[in-house]
C-alpha positions as CSV (number, residue, x, y, z in Angstrom):
1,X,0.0,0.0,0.0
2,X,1.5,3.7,-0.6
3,X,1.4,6.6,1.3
4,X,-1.3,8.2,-0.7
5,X,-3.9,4.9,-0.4
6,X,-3.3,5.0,3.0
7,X,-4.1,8.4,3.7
8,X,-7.7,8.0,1.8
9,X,-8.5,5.0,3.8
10,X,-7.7,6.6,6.8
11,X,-9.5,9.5,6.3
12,X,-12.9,7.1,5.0
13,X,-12.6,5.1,8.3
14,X,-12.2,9.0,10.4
15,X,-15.9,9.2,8.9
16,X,-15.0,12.4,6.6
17,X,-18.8,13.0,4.8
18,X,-18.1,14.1,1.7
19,X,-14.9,15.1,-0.9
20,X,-14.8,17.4,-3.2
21,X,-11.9,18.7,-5.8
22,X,-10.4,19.1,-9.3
23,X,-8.5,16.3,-10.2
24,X,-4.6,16.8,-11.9
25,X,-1.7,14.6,-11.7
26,X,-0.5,15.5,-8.3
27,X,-3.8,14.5,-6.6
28,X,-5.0,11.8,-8.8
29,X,-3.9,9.1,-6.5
30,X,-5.2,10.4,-3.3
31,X,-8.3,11.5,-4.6
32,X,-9.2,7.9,-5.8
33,X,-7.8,6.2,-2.5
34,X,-10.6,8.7,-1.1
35,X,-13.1,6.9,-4.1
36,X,-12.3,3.9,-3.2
37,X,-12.4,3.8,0.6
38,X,-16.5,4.7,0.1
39,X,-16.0,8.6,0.3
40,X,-18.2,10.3,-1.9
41,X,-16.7,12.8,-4.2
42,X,-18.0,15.1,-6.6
43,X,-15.7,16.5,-9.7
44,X,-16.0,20.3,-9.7
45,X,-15.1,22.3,-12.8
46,X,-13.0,25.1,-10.7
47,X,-10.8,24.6,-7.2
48,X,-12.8,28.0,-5.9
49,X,-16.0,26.1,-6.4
50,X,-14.8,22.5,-4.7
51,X,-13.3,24.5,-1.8
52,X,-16.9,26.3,-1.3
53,X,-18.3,23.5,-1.8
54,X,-16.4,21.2,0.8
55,X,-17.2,24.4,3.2
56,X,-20.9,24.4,2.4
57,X,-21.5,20.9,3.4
58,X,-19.7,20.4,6.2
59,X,-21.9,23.4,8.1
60,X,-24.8,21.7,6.8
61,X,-23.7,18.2,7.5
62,X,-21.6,18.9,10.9
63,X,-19.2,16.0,9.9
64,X,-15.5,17.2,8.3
65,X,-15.2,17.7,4.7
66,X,-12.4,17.2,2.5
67,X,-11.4,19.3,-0.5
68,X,-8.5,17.7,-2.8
69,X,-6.1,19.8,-5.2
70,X,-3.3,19.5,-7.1
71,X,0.0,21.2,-6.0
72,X,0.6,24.7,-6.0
73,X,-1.8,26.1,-9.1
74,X,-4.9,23.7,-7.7
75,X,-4.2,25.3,-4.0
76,X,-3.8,28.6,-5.0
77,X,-6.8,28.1,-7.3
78,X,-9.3,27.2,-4.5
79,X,-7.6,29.8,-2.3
80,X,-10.9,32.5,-1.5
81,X,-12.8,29.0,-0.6
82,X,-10.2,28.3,2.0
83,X,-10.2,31.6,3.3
84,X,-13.6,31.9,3.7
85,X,-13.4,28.4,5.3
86,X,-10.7,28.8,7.5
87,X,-12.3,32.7,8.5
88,X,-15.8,30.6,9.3
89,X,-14.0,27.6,11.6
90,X,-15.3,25.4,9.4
91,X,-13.7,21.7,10.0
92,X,-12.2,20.7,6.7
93,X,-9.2,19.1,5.6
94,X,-8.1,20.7,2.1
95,X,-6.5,17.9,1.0
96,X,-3.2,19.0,-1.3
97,X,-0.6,17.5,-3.0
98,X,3.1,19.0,-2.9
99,X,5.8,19.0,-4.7
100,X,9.2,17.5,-4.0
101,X,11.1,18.4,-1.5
102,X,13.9,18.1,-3.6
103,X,11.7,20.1,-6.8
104,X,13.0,23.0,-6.1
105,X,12.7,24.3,-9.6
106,X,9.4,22.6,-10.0
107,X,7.0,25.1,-12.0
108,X,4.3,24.3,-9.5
109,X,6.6,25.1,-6.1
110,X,5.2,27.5,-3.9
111,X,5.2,27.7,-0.4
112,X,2.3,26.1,0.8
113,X,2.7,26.3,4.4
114,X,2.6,29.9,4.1
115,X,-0.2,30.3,2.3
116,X,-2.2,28.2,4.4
117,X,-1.5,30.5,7.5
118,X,-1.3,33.6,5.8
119,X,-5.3,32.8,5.3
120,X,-5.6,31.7,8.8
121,X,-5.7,27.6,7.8
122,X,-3.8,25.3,9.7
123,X,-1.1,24.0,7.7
124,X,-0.4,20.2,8.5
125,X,1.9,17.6,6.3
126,X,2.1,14.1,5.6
127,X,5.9,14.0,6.4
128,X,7.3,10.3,5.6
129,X,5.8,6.4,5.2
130,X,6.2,5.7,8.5
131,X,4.4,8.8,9.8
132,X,1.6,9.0,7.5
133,X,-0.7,7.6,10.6
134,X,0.1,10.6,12.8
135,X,0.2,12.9,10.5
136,X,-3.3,12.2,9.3
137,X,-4.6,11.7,12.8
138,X,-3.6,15.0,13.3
139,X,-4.7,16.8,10.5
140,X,-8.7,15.2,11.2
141,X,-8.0,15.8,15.3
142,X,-7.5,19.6,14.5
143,X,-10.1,19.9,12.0
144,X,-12.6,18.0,14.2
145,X,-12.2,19.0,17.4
146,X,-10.7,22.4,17.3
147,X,-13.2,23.5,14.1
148,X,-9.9,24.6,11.9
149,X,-9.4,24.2,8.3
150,X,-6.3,22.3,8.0
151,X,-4.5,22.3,4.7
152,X,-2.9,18.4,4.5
153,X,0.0,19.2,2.1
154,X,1.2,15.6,0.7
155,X,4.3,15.8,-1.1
156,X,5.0,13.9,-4.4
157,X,7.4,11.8,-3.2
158,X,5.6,10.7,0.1
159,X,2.6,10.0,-1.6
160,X,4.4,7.1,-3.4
161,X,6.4,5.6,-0.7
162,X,5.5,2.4,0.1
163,X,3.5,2.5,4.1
164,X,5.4,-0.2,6.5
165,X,4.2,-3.3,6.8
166,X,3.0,-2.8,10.4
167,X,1.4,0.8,9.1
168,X,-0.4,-1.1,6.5
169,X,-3.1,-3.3,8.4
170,X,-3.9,-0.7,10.7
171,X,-7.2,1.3,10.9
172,X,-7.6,4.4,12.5
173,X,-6.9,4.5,16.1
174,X,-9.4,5.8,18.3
175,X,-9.4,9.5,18.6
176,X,-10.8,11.1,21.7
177,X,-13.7,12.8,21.9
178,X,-13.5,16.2,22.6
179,X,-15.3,17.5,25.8
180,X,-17.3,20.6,26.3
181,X,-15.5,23.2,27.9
182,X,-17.0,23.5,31.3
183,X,-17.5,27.6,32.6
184,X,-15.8,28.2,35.7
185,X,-18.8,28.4,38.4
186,X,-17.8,32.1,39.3
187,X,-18.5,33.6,36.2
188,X,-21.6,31.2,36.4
189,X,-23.2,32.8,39.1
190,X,-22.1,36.2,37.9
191,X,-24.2,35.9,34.7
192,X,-26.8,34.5,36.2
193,X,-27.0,37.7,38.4
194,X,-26.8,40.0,35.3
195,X,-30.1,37.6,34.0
196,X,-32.1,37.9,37.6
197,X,-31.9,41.3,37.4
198,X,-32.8,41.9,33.8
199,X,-36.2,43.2,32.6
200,X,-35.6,42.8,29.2
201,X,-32.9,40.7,28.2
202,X,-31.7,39.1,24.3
203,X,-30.1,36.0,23.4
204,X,-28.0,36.7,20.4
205,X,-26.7,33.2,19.1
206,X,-23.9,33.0,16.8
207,X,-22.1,30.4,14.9
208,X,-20.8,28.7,18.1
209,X,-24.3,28.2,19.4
210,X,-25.6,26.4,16.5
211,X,-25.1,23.2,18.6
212,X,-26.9,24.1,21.6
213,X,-30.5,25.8,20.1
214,X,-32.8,23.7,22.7
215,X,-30.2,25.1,25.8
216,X,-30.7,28.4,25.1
217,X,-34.4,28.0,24.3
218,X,-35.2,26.3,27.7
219,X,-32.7,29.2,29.4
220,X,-34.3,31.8,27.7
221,X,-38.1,30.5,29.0
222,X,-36.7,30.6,32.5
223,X,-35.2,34.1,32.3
224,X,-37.6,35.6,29.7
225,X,-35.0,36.5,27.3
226,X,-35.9,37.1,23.5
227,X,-33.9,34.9,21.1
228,X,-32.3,36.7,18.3
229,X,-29.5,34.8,16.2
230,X,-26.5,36.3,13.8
231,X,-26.7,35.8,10.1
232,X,-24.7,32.4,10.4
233,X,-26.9,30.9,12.9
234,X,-30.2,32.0,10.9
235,X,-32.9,29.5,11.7
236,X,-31.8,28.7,14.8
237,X,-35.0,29.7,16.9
238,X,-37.2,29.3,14.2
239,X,-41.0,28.7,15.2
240,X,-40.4,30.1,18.7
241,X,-42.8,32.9,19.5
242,X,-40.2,34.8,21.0
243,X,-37.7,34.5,18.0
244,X,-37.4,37.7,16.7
245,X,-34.7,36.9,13.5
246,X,-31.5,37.8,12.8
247,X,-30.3,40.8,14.3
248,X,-27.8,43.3,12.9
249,X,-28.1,44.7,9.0
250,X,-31.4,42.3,8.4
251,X,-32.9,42.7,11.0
252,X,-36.4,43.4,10.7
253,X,-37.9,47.1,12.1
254,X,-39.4,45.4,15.3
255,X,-35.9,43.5,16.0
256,X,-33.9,46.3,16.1
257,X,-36.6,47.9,18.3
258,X,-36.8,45.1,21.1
259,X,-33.2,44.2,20.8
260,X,-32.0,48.4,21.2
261,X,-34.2,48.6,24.2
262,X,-32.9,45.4,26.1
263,X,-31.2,46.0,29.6
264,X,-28.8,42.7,29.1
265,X,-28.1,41.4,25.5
266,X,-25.9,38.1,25.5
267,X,-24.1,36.8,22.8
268,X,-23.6,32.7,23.3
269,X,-20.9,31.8,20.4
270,X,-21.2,34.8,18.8
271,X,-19.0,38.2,19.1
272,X,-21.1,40.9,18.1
273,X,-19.3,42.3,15.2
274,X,-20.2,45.6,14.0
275,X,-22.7,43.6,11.1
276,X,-24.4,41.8,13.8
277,X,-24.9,44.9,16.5
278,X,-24.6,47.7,13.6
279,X,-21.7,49.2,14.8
280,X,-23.1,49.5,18.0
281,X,-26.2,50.9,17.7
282,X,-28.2,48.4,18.7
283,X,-26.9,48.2,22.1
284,X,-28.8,50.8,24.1
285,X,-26.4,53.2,26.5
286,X,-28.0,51.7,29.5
287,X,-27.3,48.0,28.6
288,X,-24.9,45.5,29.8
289,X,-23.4,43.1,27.9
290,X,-21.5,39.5,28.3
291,X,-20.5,37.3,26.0
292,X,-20.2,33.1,26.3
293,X,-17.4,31.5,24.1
294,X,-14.8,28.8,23.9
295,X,-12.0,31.0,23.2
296,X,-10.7,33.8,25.2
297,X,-9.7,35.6,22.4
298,X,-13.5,36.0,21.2
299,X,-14.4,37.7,24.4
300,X,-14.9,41.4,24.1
301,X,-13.0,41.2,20.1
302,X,-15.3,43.7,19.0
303,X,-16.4,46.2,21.8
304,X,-16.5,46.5,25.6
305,X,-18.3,43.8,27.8
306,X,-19.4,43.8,30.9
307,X,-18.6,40.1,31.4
308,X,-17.2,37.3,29.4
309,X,-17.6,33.5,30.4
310,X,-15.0,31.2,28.7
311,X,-17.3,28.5,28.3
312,X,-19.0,25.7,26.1
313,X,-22.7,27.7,25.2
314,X,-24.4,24.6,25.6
315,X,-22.3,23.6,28.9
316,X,-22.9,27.2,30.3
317,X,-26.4,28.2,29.5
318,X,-27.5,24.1,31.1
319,X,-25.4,25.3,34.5
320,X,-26.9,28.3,34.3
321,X,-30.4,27.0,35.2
322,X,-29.2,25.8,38.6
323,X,-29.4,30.0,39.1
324,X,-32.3,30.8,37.8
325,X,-35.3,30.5,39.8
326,X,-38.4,29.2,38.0
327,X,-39.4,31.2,34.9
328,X,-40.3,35.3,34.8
329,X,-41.5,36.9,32.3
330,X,-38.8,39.2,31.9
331,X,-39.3,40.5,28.2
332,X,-41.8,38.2,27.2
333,X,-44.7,39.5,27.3
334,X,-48.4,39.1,25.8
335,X,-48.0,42.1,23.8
336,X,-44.5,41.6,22.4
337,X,-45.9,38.3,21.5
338,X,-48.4,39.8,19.9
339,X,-46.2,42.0,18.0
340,X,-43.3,39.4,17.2
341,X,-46.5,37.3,15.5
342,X,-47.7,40.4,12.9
343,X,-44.3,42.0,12.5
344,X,-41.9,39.7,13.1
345,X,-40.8,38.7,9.7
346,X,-40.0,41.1,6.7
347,X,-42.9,38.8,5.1
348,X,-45.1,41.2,7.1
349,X,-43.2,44.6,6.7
350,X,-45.4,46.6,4.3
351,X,-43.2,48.6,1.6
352,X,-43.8,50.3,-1.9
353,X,-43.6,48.9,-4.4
354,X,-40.7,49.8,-7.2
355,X,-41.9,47.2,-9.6
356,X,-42.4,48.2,-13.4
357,X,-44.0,47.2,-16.0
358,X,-40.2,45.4,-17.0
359,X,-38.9,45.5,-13.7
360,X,-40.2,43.3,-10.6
361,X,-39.1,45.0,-7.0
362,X,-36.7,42.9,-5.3
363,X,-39.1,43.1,-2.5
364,X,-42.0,41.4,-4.3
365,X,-40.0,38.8,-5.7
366,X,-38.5,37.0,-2.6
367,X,-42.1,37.2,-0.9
368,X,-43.8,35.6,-3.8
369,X,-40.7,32.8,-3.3
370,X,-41.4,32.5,-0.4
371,X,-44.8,31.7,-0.6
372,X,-44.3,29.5,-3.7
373,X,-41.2,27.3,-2.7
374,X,-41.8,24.2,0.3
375,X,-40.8,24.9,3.7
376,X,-38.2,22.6,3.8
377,X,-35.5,24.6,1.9
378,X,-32.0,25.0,2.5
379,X,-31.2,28.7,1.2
380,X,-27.7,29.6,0.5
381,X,-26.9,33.5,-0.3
382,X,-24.0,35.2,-2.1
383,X,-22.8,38.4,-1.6
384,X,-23.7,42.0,-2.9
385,X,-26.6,44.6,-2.7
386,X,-29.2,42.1,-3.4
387,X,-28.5,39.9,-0.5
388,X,-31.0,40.9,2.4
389,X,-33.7,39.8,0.5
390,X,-33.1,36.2,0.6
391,X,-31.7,36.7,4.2
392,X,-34.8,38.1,5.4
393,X,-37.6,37.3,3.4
394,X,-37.2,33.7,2.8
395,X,-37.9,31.4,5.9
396,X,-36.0,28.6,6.9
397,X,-37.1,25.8,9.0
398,X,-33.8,25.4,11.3
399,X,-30.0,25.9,11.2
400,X,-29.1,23.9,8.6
401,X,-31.4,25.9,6.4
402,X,-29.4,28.6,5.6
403,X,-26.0,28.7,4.6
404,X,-24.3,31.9,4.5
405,X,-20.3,32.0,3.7
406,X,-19.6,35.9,4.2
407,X,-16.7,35.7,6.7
408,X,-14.3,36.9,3.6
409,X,-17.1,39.1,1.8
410,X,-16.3,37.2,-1.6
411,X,-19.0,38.1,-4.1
412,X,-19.3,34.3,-6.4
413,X,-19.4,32.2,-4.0
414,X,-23.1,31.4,-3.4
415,X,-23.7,28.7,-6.3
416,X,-20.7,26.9,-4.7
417,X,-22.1,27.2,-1.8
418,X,-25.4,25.7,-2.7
419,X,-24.1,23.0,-4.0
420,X,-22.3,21.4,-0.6
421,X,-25.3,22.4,1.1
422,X,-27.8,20.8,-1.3
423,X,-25.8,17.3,-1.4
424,X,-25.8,17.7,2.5
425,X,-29.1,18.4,3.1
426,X,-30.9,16.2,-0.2
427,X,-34.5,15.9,2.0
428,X,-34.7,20.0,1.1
429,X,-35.2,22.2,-1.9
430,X,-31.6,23.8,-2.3
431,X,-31.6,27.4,-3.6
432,X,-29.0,29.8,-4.7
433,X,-29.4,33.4,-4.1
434,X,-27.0,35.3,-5.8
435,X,-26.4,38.9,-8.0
436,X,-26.0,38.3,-11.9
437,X,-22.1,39.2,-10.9
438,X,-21.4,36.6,-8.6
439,X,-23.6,34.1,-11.1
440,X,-21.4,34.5,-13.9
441,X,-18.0,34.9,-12.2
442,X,-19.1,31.3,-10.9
443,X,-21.1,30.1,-13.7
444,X,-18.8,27.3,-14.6
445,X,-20.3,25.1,-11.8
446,X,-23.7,25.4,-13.8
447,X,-22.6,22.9,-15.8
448,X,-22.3,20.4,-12.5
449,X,-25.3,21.5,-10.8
450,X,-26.6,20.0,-14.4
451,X,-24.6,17.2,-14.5
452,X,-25.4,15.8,-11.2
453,X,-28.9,16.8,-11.7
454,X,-29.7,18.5,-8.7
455,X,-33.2,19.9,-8.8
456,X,-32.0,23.7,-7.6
457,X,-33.8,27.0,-7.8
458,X,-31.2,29.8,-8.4
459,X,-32.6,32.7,-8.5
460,X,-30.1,35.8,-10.2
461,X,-30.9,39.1,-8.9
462,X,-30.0,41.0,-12.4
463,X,-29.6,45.0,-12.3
464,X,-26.9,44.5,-14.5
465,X,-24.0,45.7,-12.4
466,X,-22.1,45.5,-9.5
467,X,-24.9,47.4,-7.3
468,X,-23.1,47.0,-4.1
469,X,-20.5,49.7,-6.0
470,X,-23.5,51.3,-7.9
471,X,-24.9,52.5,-4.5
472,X,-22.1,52.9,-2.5
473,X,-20.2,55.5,-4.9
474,X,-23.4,57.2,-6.2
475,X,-24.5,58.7,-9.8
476,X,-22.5,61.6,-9.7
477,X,-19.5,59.0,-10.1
478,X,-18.1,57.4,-13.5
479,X,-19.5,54.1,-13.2
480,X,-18.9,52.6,-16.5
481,X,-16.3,50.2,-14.6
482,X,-19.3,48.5,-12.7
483,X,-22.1,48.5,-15.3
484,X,-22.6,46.2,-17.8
485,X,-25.6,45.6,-21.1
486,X,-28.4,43.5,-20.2
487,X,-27.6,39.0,-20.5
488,X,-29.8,37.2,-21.0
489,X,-29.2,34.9,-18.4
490,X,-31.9,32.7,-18.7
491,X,-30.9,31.9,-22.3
492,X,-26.7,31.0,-21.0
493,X,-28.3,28.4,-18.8
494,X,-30.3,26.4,-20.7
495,X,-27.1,26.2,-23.1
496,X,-26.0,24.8,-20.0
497,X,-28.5,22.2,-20.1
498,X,-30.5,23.7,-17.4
499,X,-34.1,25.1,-17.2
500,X,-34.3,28.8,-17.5
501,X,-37.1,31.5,-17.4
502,X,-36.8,35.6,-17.5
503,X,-38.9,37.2,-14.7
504,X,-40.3,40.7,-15.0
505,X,-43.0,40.2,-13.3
506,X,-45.2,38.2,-10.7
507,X,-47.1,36.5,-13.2
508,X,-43.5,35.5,-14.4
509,X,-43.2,33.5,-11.7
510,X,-45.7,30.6,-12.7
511,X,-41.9,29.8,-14.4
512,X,-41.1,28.6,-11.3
513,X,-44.4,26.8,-10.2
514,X,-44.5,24.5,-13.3
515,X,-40.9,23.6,-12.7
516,X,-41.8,22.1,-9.4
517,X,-45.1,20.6,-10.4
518,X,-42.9,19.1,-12.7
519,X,-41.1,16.5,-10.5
520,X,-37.7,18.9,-11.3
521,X,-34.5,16.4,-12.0
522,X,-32.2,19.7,-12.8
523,X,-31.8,23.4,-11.6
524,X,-33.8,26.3,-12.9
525,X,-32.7,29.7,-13.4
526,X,-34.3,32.5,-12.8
527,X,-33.3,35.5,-14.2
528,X,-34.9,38.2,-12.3
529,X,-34.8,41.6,-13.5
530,X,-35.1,43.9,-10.5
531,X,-35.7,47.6,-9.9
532,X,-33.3,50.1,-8.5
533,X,-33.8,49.9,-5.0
534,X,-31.9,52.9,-4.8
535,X,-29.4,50.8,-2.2
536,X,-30.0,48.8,0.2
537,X,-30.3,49.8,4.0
538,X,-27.9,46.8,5.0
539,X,-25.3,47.8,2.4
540,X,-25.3,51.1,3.9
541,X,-24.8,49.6,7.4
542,X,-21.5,47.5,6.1
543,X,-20.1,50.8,4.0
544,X,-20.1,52.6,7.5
545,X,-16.5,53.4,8.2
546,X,-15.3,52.3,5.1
């Protein structure tokens, strides 16, 4: 057995879900060790997309994913994907081959190490046959229990040792779990003081919460707490009448309302970056604020707290109850109830309506989506001017609904990104929000959405530019470098092999309705031609400063 049929084996019998890669000389080997072993693997037609894709499904799956490149040009290809990876904690292995260590004049050399720090990855190797068992325990240990994205460079050379004999029988050894980090009981009871005397205290969950939903449900009963979530946990509380949605940049009116008037807003796994509180301004000047998180480091990162607990968020907010006495009422009250119910989603947030008689409001569209696609969905959303809409207007059931990989602020991601979720979550309707920008910077993945035949809805926000810059820099400016002639993008994707259908208007969506009363066995693309919205509030919000 070599070096590089060992390390697929070892990684299938780890219980990595899924693979996903381009395949060149350098990782051909490893890639069908990884085949062979049971992994599944889908072919991707560019790194970027594979590494978005290995990113997307191991959020929605929470199991490790694996990404596989060739060396140096296939890395530095899928590079944005492992930032944004690597930026989000996401546990992934990108799995890379490496030159020679004796190549030094080898076209593809680079430095590979350094790259993979330089965008916050953990760079691991595969340094000989008879270590190849460590070195791969390693690499899964990291990505598993710490949440890293660990680049597993495999050099050339290694790869085709042959593994000792004694190397060669082996399976996995058994890795330890990792245990919940445990809160020390003073800071316990001192956040459970700040809770007893709160009137009107919010739960804002972030991505490290996404585990412990029910915890913080059952906490926030006993200390009448409203339940608010970041962008990345989106879904989280979802059907609790004291959810109020995400807060920060989409938040709806009545969120930032309640949220600005709490006395005691927490964030559990989450650390309240200027998107998520708006800078700021959602915490009133009277309130107090702690934070609960597994890394120090997290704990007042992005503005003054009043208290931070180093702490699980499922292990703290369970200990926690031990304070509390049985439930208050704290914020939750009747008539916020009330409230939450009629106003609570941007569903129910009346607007006018910029539609034309060529032109569909942006607005109008994602409601009518909303009302036509099932409830089980998993929505995934790239980045630009467009991308509240999805955010807010289209529900999710839970957590793994809604896939959102904005931690680098890459516009093309979001078809990627639908992909890993989609093949993660295959009970749900998969569908790809994204700016006609983003779509055709990343359009070359169209042709494996079709190829697979995933039944996705990806609906292209047109306004024919970059809008984010449209908005942001104003008329007054030479924006010839950001706008671009009408595509017809509808017309690109069915010489793709998919579906595709121009909307203008509501009655263009019936496009969409006959696609699923059709049993769909492929994607259909929507290409939406919206009005000006004349920028979006949330864009505003993330230009502040800048």
């Amino acid at each position: 057995m070599l070096v590089s049929d060992f390390v697929g084996r070892t990684l299938a019998n780890l219980g990595v879900g899924h693979a996903f890669g381009v395949v060149g000389s350098g990782n051909f080997e490893v890639t069908n060790a990884l085949r062979a072993a049971g992994v599944p693997y889908l072919a991707a037609r560019h790194e970027a997309g594979a590494a978005t894709m290995a990113d997307a499904y191991a959020r929605m799956s929470d199991t490790v994913a694996v990404l596989t490149t060739h060396q140096g040009c296939g890395l530095t290809n899928a590079l944005t994907g492992i930032t944004e990876a690597a930026k989000s904690r996401t546990p992934l292995i990108a799995l890379t081959a490496d030159t020679a260590g004796s190549a030094v004049r080898s076209n593809f050399r680079v430095d590979q190490d350094a790259l993979a720090s330089a965008v916050g990855a953990v760079p691991e190797r595969i340094h000989s046959a008879a270590t190849v068992l460590d070195d791969t325990l390693r690499a899964y240990r990291t990505a598993a229990n710490e949440r890293r994205t660990v680049v597993l460079n495999l050099p050339l050379d290694v790869a085709a040792m042959p593994v000792p004999d004694e190397l060669a029988a082996a399976t996995a050894r058994h890795l330890p779990t990792a245990r919940p980090i445990r809160p020390a009981g003073e800071a316990v009871e001192e956040l459970a003081g700040l809770l007893n005397r709160s009137a009107r205290p919010v739960f804002v969950a972030g991505r490290g919460a996404r585990h412990a939903g029910s915890e913080l449900r059952e906490l926030a009963q006993r200390c009448g707490a409203l339940l608010a979530t970041s962008a990345v946990a989106n879904g989280l509380f979802t059907g609790d009448p004291f959810g109020i949605g995400i807060s920060g940049g989409f938040a709806t009116p009545l969120a930032a309302e309640l949220i600005s008037r709490a006395d005691v807003i927490v964030g559990w796994g989450c650390t309240l970056n200027m998107w998520t509180m708006r800078h700021g301004t959602l915490i009133g000047r009277d309130a107090l604020v702690a934070q609960v998180d597994v890394e120090d480091a997290a704990l007042g990162a992005n503005r003054p707290i009043d208290l931070g607990v180093l702490g699980d968020v499922g292990e703290t907010a369970r200990e926690l109850s031990a304070y509390l006495p049985a439930a208050v009422p704290g914020y939750r009250s009747d008539s916020v109830r009330e409230r939450i119910a009629a106003e609570g989603h941007w569903t129910d947030v009346a607007f006018d309506d910029l539609s034309t008689p060529d032109r569909i409001d942006p607005r109008l569209l994602t409601r009518e989506l909303d009302e036509l696609l099932p409830a089980q969905r998993v929505v995934a959303v790239d980045s630009g001017n467009f991308m509240g809409y999805p955010s807010g207007y289209l529900a999710v059931p839970d957590e793994f609904g809604f896939c959102f990989t904005q931690a680098f602020q890459s516009i093309g991601l979001g078809l990627f990104t639908a992909v890993g979720a989609a093949l993660a979550r295959p009970d749900r309707l998969a569908v790809a929000a994204v700016g006609d920008g983003g779509f055709l910077m990343s359009i070359a993945e169209l042709e494996t959405v079709v190829r697979i035949g995933l039944p996705m809805l990806i609906v292209v926000y047109n306004d024919q530019a970059y809008g984010a810059e449209i908005h942001h820099f104003g008329a007054d400016t030479d924006l010839g470098a950001v706008t671009f002639p009408d595509t017809d993008i509808a017309a690109i994707a069915r010489g793709y092999g998919a579906a595709g259908a121009t909307v203008r208007t509501v009655a263009d969506l019936a496009a969409v309705r006959d696609w699923r009363s059709a049993g769909p066995t492929g994607p259909l693309v929507i290409d939406a031609k919206i009005a000006n919205d004349g920028g979006s509030w949330w864009l505003a919000e993330a230009f502040r400063g800048h």
